[in-house]
N, C-alpha and C positions, 0 to 999 in steps of 0.2 A: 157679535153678540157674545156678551160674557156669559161661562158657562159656571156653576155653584161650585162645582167638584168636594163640596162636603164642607166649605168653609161657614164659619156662621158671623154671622153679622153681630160681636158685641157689644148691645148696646146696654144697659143697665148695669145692676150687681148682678155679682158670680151666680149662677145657682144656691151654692151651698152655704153663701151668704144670707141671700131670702130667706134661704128654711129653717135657718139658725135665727132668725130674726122673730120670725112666726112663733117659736116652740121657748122662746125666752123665759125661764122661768121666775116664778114672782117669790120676790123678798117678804121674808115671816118679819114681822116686828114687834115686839115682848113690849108692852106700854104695862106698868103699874097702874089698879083699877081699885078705887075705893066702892064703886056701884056695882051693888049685884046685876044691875039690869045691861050693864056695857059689854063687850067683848072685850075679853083678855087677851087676843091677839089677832091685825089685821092683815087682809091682804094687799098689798099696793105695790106696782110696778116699779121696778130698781131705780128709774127714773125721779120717782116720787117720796123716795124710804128718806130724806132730809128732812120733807115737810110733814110728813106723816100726823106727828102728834099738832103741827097746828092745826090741818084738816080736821082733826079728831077730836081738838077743841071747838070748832068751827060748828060742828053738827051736836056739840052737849049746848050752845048757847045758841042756836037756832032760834028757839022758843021763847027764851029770855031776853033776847036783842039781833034780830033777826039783821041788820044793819050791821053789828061788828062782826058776826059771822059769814056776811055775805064781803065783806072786806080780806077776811082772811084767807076766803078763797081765790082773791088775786093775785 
C-alpha cells in the first residue's frame, strides 16, 4: 500500500494560476458618443476590447434591423 507522505497529485493549473484567472481585471474602453442617451464608456473583458465598438453598434441598431445586429454578434 502506498502511503501520501504529503505529496499531492497535480492535476489542473497551479493554484495561483486560477485566482489570477478569477480576479482578471476588465478593460475601460473611451468610444466617442454623439447620443445623450449612450454610455460613454464600456465595460468588456480583455478578451472582447477588439470587437467592442462592433458589439456596440450591434445593440444602437437592434431596433432598426434587428437581423444585421444579430449578425454582428457572431
Amino acid at each position: 500500500m502506498a502511503s501520501s507522505s504529503g505529496t499531492k497529485n497535480n492535476v489542473g493549473p497551479p493554484r495561483a494560476l486560477s485566482r489570477m484567472m478569477t480576479r482578471m481585471p476588465k478593460r475601460m474602453l473611451e468610444l466617442p458618443d454623439d447620443d445623450e442617451n449612450a454610455v460613454d464608456s464600456e465595460l468588456v473583458p480583455p478578451s472582447l476590447a477588439s470587437i467592442a465598438p462592433i458589439l456596440r453598434v450591434a445593440n444602437e441598431i437592434q431596433k432598426e434591423n434587428p437581423r444585421v445586429a444579430y449578425l454582428c454578434t457572431l
